[in-house]
C-alpha positions as CSV (number, residue, x, y, z in Angstrom):
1,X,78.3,98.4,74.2
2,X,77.7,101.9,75.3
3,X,77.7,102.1,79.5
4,X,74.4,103.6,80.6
5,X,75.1,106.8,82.6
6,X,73.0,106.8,85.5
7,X,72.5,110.2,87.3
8,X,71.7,110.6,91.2
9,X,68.7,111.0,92.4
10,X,69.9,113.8,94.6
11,X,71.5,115.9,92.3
12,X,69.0,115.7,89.9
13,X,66.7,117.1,91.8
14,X,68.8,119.7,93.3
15,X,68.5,118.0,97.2
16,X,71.5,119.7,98.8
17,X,70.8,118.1,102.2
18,X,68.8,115.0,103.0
19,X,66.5,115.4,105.9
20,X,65.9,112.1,108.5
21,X,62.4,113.3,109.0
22,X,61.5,112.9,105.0
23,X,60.7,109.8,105.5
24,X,58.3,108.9,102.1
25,X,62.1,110.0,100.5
26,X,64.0,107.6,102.7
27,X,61.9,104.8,102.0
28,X,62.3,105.0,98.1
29,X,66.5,104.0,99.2
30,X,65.3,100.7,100.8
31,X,64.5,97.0,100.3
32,X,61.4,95.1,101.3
33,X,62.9,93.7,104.1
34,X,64.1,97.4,105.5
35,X,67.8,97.0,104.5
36,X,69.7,100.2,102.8
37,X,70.2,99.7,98.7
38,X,73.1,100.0,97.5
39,X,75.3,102.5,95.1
40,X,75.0,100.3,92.5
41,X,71.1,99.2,93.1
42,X,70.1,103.3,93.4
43,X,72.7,104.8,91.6
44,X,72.9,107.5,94.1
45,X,76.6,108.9,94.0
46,X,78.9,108.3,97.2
47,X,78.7,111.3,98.8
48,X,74.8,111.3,99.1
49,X,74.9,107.4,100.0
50,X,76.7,108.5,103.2
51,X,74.4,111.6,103.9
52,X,71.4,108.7,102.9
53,X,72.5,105.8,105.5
54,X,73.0,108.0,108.2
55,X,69.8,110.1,107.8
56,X,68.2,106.4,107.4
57,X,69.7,105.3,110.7
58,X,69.1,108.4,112.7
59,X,65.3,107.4,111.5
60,X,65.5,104.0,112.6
61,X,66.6,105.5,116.1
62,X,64.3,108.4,116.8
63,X,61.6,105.3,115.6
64,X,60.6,107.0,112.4
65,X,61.5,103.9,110.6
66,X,61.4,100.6,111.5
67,X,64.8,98.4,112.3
68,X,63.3,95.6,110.0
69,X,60.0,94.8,108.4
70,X,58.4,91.3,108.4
């Protein structure tokens, strides 16, 4: 079986920095419930998974995004 090559979000689309105040962006990276995906779920490479969790969290705190969503 061939292994499907999945290519970043980020570096498809030529996003050099990811901004906490994009938030319509940020939400595309988490689940219903208002947990961060994955690597593996997103297939966001690990350097933009860092940059994405902590532009997520300083979100959360500045009360752009919600903590958790019932």
């Amino acid at each position: 079986m061939e292994k499907k090559e999945q290519q970043c979000y980020f570096s498809q689309n030529n996003i050099k920095h990811i901004d906490y105040k994009d938030i319509e962006l940020l939400k595309k990276f988490l689940n219903p419930h208002g947990r961060i995906q994955g690597t593996k779920r997103t297939g966001v490479s690990s350097k933009y998974q860092r940059q994405l969790a902590t532009a997520i969290k300083r979100a959360r705190f500045m009360g752009l995004l919600p903590f958790l969503v019932r």
